[in-house]
N, C-alpha and C positions, 0 to 999 in steps of 0.2 A: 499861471493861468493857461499860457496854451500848451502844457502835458496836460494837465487836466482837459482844456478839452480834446486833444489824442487820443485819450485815454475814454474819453464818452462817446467817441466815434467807434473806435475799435469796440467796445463792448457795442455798441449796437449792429451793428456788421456782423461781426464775428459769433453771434453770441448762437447761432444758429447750426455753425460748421463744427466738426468734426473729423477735421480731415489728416488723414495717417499718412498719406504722401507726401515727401518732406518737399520736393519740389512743390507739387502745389501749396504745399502749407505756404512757403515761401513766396506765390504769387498771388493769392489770397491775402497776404499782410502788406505785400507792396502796392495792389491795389487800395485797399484799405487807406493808408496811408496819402496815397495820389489824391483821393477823396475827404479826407481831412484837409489838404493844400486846394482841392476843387472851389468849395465853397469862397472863401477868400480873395483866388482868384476872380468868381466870376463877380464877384464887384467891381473888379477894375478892367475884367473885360465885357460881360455880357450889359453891365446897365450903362455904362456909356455909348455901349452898342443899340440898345432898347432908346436912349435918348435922341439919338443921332437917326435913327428908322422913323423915327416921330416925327421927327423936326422937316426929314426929307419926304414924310409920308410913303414911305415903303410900311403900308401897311402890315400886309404879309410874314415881311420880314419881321417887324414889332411885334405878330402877333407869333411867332415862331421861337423866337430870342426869350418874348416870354413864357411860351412853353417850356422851353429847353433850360429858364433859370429853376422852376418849378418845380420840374422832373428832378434836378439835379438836390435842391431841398429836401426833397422825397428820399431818393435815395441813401442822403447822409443821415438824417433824420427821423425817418419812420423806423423803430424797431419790427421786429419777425415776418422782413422780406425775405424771401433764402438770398444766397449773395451772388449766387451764378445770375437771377434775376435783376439785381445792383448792376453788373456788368452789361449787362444787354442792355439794358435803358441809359446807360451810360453813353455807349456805345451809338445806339440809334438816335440817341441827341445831337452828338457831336458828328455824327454822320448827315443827319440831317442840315444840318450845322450849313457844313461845307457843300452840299448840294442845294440851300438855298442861297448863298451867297454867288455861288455860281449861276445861280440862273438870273438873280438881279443883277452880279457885278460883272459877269463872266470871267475869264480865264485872267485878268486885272488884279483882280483883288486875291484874297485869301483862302478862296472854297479849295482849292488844290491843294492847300496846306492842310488844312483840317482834316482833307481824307486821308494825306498822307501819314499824317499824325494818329489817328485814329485806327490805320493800317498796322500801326507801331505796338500801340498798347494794344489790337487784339491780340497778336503777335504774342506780347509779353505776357497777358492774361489770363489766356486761352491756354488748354491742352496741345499738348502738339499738333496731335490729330485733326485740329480745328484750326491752327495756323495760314492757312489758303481762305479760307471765309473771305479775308480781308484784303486780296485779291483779286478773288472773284465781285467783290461790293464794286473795287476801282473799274473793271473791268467792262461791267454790265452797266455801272456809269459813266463811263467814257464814251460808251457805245449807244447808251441812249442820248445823252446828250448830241454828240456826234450825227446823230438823227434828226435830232431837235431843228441841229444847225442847217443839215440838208435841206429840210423840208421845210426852211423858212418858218419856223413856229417861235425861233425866239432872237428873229437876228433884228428888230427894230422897236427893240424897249427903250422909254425914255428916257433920255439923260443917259443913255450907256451908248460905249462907240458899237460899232457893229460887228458882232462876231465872222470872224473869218473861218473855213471849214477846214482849211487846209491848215493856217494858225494853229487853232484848236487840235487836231490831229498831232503835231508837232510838239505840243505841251503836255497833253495826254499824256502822249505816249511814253515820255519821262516818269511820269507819276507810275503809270503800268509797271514799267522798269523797273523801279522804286522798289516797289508792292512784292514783285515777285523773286527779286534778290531779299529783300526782309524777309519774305515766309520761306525763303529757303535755309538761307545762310542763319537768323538767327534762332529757329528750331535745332540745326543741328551743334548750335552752341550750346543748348538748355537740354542736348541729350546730354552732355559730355557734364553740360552740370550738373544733370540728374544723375548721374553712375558717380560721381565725385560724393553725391549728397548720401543717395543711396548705401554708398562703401562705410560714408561715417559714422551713419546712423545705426548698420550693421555693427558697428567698429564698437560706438559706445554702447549696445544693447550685452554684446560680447565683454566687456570691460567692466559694466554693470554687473553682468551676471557673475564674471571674474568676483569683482567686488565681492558680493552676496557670499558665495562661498567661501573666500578669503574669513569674510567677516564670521562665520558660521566654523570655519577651521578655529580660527584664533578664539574663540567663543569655548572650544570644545579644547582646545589645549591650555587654556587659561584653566579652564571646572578640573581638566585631568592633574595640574598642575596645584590648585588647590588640596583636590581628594590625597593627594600621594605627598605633600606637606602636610597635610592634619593627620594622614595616616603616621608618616614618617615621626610627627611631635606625638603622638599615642603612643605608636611601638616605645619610642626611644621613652617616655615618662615611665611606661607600664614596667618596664622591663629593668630599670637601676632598682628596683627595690629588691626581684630574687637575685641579684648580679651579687648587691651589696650583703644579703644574708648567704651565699653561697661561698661570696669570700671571708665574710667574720668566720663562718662557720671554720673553714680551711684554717685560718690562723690560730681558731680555739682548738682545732686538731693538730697542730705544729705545735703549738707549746703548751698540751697538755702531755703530748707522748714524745716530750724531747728526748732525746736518751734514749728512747725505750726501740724506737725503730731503727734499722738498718739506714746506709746512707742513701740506696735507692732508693725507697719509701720517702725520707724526704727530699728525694730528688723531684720524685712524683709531685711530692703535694706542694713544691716552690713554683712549678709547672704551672699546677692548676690556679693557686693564688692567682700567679702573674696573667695566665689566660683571662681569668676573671677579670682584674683592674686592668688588662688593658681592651678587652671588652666593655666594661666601663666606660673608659675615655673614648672609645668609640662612638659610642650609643651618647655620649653629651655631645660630641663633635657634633652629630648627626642631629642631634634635637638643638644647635645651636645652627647649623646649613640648613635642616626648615625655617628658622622663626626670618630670615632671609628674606625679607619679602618685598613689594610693591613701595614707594617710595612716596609719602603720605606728607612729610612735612613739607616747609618752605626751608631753601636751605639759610642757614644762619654764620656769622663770624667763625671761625677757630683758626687755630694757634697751633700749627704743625710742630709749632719748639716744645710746650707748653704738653702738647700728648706727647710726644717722641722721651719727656724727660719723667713722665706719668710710670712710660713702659719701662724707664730701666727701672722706676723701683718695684715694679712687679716682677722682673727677672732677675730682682737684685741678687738672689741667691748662686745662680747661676752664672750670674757676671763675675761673683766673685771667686767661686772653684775654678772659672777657668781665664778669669782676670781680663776679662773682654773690655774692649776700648769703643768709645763712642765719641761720634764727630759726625759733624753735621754743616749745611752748609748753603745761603740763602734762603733759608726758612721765614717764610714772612705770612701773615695770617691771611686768609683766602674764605667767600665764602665757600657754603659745602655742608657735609652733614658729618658731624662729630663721632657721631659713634661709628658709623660706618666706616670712616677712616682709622680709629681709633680699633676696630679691629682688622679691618686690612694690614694696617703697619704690624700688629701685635702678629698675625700671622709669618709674616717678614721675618720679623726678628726673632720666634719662636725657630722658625727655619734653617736662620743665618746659626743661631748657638747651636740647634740641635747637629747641624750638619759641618762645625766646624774642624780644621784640623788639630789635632790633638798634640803635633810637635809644636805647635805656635800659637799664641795667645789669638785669639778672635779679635777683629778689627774692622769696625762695621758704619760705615758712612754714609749715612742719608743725605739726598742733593733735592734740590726744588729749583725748575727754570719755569718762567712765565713763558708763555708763546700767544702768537695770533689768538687763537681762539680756544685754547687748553693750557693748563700743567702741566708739567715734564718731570715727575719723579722719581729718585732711581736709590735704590739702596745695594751699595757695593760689601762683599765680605770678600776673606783671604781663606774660602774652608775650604773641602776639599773638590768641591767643583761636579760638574753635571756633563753625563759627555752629551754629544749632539745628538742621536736617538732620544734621549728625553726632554728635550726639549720642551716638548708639544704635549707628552703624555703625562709629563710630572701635573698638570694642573687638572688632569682628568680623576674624577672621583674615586675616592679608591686606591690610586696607584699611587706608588712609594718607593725608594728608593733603598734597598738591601744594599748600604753598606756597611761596610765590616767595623768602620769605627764611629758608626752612628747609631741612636736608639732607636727601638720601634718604634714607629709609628703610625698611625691609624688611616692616613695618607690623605687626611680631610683638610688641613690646613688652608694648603695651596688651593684645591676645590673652592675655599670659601673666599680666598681671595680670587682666584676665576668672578667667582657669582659677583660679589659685591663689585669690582669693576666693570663689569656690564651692565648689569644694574644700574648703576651712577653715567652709563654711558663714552664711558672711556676702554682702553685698550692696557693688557698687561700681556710681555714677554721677557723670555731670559737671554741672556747670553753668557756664557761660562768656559772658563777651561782648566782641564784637569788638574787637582795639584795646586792652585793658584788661586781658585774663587771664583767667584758668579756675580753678575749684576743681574736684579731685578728691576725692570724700568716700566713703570705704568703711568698713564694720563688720566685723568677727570677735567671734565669741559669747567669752561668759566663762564659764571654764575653773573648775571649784572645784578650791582647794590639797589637793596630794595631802599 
């Protein structure tokens, strides 16, 4: 109930301003506010006040108290006042206020508080440049009054002691004091608030604009990213087809002219085959690092043992010419996305046989640790090892490793294990040394069960 009515006060107030200055916007919504608590209060101050001017027959004052309840209704109340006009009538109520309570109670009662008070909020209200107003109000009322007093005009009102001049001077002049430390001291606080506000506002238009661009960059490498994967899946589809009739043809020329040609000749045409097929395996690496893409599902259960024991019988062949050992080692099911892991590892272990040593059987052991907030997996082999220059470039596109007792390759592997670990949000590096063998150790964050 009372946000709702907050919220009917501020839209009636407000509904009219427009205002770009962040300070004033700022003092515009705290007035606003003071005047949503206004109302409330003056029940429990102005109509006890209105009863109690009845009862004593201060007329004047009752018929003042009721102006000044009325004025303040008006204000919270009537929509499409402007609100600098809200302020002034505020303003010359409570002003009013405290200059008639002075002249029936004199310097006694409360009329000094009310100007002082009122000194405050124009103070807070107001522009800077209009901060003194509310000094000069105390000022030219101190001094009429002070008048008043001289000239015997209001020193024997009923039922009130008798104003003293010199008294009255005495009390003033405090209020004066008051008035004009507040219009100094707290203007030059609402400058330093205003270059504070000023800087922010600057800060987030600047941030904003950041933003915008940011968003419009990512927008434009996201579509380039696109175009040059569906190009990349076109090239690589369009082009196995004359790859693969380029190489039949070749081997319909190999063993139709067995015999028949010199040993260069088929030196030549073993050349071209092999250019061919492993041109081939290129262009599917490459149509297999496009389909690579954005991460669309929820991830689901799998079983690290379960794919790990999948791949050796897809490399069974190979495990067996060169009699490779596998072992493994706290493998426990995790969520995560199956295939994606299912070829990240496949690229590992394509890597670990292709690059093994050839005096020693291959021996190649996958590890799993739980951590804080990720996976910790690492696949060790004994091949021949990666010196520390490649570190960093073996995962870059393309690049590959000319050794003497290793096959071509197309140098896309490791690339696609790059991709898919960033993708998935985790981190992949090597450590290795020559002769000896490498570890491959990559993370994927952890998944809470759905």
């Amino acid at each position: 109930m009372w946000n709702r009515y907050l919220l009917f006060i501020k839209n009636i107030c407000l509904a009219t301003e427009q205002n770009a200055d962040p300070l004033d916007h700022w003092r515009d919504r705290l007035f606003v506010s003071g005047i949503a608590f206004l109302l409330p209060f003056c029940l429990i101050g102005l109509i006890p006040g209105l009863i109690m001017s009845y009862i004593n027959q201060f007329i004047p004052l009752f018929i003042f108290d009721s102006i000044a309840f009325i004025v303040s209704v008006i204000v919270a109340l009537v929509p499409r006042i402007p609100l600098v006009i809200r302020k002034w009538a505020i303003f010359m109520v409570f002003y009013g206020i405290g200059v008639v309570l002075i002249f029936f109670i004199g310097n006694y009662g409360p009329g000094l508080m009310y100007l002082l008070a009122v000194s405050i909020l124009m103070i807070l209200f107001l522009p800077n440049n209009q901060a003194y107003i509310s000094f000069y109000f105390n000022l030219a009322t101190c001094i009429i009054f002070s008048l008043l007093i001289h000239f015997k005009l209001i020193s024997n009102l009923p039922k009130l002691p008798n104003l003293d001049l010199v008294h009255w001077i005495t009390v003033s002049s405090n209020l004066i004091f008051l008035s004009a430390m507040f219009s100094f001291l707290i203007p030059k606080l609402f400058s330093r608030l205003e270059n504070s506000l000023r800087e922010q506002v600057t800060l987030q238009e600047q941030l904003k604009k950041g933003t915008v661009k940011l968003e419009q960059s990512l927008e434009e490498v996201e579509s380039k990213n696109k175009e040059l994967e569906h190009f990349t899946y076109v090239i690589s589809h369009d082009l196995q087809e004359p790859l693969r009739m380029i190489s039949g043809f070749l081997e319909l020329l190999k063993i139709k002219y067995y015999g028949k040609l010199d040993d260069k000749a088929n030196t030549y045409i073993s050349y071209a085959v092999d250019g061919a097929n492993r041109m081939r395996l290129l262009i599917l690496d490459l149509s297999e690092y496009s389909r690579i893409n954005k991460i669309t599902d929820d991830p689901v259960l799998l079983n690290p043992k379960k794919i790990l024991d999948e791949l050796q019988i897809t490399f069974q062949n190979e495990i067996l010419i060169k009699e490779a050992e596998f072992t493994s080692e706290n493998l426990k099911p995790f969520y995560g996305y199956p295939s994606f892991f299912s070829v990240l590892l496949q690229n590992l272990i394509a890597n670990a046989l292709k690059y093994s040593d050839p005096n020693r059987p291959p021996r190649i052991h996958f590890s799993m640790t739980e951590r804080e907030k990720d996976y910790l997996f690492q696949l060790t082999d004994n091949g021949v090892g990666i010196e520390d220059e490649y570190f960093e470039k073996i995962f870059i596109l393309f690049q590959r490793l000319h050794h003497k007792n290793a096959g071509r390759g197309t140098g896309m592997g490791l690339a696609i294990v790059k991709k898919i670990t960033d993708m998935l949000g985790g981190e992949i590096w090597v450590s290795s040394e020559v002769g000896k063998g490498s570890v491959f150790t990559f993370t994927l964050p952890i998944y809470l069960e759905e």
